[in-house]
N, C-alpha and C positions, 0 to 999 in steps of 0.2 A: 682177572676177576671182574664180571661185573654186577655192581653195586646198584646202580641204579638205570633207570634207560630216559633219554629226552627224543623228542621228535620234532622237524617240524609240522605245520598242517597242509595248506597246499600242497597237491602235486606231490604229497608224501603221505597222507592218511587220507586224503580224497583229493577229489576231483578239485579245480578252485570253483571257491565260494558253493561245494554242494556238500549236503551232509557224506558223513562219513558210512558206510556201507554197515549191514546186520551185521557180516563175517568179522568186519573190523573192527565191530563194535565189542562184538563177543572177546575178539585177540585183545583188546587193550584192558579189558577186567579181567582175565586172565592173566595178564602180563601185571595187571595192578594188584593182585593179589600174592604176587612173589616179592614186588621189587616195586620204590618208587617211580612214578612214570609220570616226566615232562611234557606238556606242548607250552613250544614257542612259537608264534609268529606275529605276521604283520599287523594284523585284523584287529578289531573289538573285541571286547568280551561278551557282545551279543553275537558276532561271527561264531565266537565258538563254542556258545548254547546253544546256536542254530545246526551250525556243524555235526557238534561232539556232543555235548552234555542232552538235550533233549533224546541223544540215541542209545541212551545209559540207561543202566535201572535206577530209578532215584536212592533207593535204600541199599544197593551193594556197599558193603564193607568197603571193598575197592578205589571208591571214592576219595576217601582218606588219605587212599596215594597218590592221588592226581592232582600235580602242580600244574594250572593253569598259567602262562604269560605273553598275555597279549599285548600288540602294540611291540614286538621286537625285547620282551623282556623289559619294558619302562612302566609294565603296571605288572601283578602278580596276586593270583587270587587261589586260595584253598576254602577245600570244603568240609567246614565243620560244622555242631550243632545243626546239622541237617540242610544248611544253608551254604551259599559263595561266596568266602569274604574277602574282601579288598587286602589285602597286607600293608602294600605302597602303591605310590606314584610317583614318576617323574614327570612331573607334565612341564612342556613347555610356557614361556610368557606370554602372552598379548604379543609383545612386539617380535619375540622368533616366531610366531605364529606368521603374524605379518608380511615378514624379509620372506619367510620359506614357499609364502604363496607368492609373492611378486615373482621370485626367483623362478622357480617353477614355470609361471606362465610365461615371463621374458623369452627363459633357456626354451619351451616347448615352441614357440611360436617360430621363433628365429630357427629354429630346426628343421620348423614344417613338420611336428608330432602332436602341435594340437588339430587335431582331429573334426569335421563338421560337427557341429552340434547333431543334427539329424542321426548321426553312426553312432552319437553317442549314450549310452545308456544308464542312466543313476549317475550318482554323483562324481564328477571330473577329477576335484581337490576337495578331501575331503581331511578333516579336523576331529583325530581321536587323541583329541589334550596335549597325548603324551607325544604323537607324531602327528606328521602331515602326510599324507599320500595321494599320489597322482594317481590315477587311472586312465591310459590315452584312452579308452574306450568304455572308461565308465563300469563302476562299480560292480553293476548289476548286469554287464554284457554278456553275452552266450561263451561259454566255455571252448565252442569250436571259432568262432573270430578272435578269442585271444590269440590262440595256439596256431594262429596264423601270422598274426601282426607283427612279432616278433622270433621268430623259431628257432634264432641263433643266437639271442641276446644280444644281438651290434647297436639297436636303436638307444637300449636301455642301458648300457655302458655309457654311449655317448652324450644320452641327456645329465646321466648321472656323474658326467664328470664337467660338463658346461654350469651344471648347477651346483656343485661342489666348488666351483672356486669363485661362485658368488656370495658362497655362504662361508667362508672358512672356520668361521666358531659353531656350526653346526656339524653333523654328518648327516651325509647321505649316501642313501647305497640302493643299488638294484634289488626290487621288489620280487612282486609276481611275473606272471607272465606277459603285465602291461604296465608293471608297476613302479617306481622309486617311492621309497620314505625315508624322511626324515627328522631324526632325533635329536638331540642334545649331544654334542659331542663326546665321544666314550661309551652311550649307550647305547650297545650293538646285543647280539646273543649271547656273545661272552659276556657281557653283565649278567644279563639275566641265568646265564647258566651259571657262575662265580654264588650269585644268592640263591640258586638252588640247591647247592653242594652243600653251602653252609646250613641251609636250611632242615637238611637232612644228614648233617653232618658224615660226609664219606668226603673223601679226596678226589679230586679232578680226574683221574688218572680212574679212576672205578666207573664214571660214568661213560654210557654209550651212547651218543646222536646219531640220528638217523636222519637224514634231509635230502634232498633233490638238488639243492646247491649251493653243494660246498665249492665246486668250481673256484678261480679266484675271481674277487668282486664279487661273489654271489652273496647273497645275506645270510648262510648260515655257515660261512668262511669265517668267521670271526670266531668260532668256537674252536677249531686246529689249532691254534697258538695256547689255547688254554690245557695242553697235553690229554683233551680227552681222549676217548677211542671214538671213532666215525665210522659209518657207514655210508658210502651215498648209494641212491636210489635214483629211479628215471621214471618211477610215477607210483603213485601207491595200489597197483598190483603187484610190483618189488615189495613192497613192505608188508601186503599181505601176502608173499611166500615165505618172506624172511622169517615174521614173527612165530611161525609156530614152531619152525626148528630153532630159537632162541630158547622160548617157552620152554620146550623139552630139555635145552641145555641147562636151563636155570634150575628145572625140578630135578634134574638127576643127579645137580650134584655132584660130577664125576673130576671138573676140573679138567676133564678133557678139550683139546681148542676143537672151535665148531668152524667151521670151512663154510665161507659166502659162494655166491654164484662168479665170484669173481672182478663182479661190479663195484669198488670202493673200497675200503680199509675197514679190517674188523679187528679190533684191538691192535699193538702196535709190532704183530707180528703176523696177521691176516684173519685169526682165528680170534673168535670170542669162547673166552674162560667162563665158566657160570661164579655167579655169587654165592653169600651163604643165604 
């Protein structure tokens, strides 16, 4: 059965850092009008007004069901009274702010992944409270030089494990596509996905994720342990095939298993169950 659906955003409901497409936008009011529907990722919560939320209707119903959590699950915001409201935050100290930037630039330099200034675009290290985030190419870089820089994940494992054992009471994990951040230790998706369950009270086992990488070391690998059901995807044209033979499986009702393209797990038998 499933109960509710989470996602993440990059590279799984769009492109990075571009808004989310019309089609997609239409599928997730759709999908939000059935069943509650998660985004988690790395980003702000202005990332994904910019994203997501400005590509909504502001007055769909739909809304209601959309758990926003950005920042990897360490902030968490819903929309009610017409508005986005904050729930929580984890934010990090002053001083883990601190370490996780030194850390950072030590591990990238001695690497040779800090990057010319000149190649690089928008902010390097950048400070959303609750994480820190590298970008070897900056924030604001073209979608096609990320997808270059790194195409097999080996840079982003490696900085991410030079920088993890300078941090040992933080975590950190493989980002985006040029990416690491890092948290407060413990707080990964599986947090965030843990207070969305409760939040909407269904069990673990009912929701569905959808992500780009669940790989191991990938940042949305942390949710597997938590017995949800997964899907991974390999860019969010996968997820706009997937979601409308979801959709129809959720409206009909039948309780029949619906059969992926073959890419990823879909509940823990291949097939997603619809909810009530």
């Amino acid at each position: 059965m499933i109960a509710a659906v989470a996602f993440d955003l990059d590279d799984t409901l769009a492109e990075s850092k571009t808004p989310i497409s019309t089609t997609m936008a239409d599928l997730l009011v759709r999908l939000g009008r059935l069943v509650p529907v998660c985004i988690i990722s790395g980003g702000r919560f202005e990332q994904f007004r910019d994203q997501v939320v400005r590509l909504l209707p502001p007055a769909d119903p739909a809304l209601e069901s959309l758990h926003l959590m950005p920042t990897c699950g360490t902030r968490y915001y819903r929309h009610t009274a017409g508005e986005w409201r904050q729930i929580y935050a984890d934010d990090l100290t002053p001083e883990e702010k601190r370490d996780a930037i030194e850390a950072i630039e030590t591990a990238a330099k001695g690497l040779g992944m800090w990057e010319p200034d000149e190649i690089v675009t928008g902010d390097r290290i950048e400070d959303r409270g609750s994480q820190i985030t590298f970008s070897a190419l900056g924030q604001r870089a073209e979608v096609a030089r990320k997808k270059t820089w790194d195409p097999d994940g080996a840079k982003r494992h490696v900085l991410r494990d030079r920088v993890q054992r300078a941090l040992p009471a933080l975590e950190v994990r493989a980002g985006g596509s040029t990416s690491i951040d890092i948290t407060r230790k413990g707080i990964d998706k599986a947090y965030g996905i843990r207070h969305f369950a409760t939040a909407i009270e269904v069990d673990l086992g009912s929701i569905l994720f959808v992500g780009d990488r669940l790989d191991p070391g990938g940042n949305d690998a942390p949710v597997i342990g938590l017995g949800v059901q997964t899907h991974a995807v390999r860019d969010c044209r996968e997820t706009e095939s997937l979601l409308p033979r979801l959709i129809s499986a959720l409206q009909n009702g039948s309780g029949e298993a619906w059969s992926g393209d073959g890419h990823g797990t879909c509940g823990h038998d291949g097939g997603l169950s619809p909810g009530r």
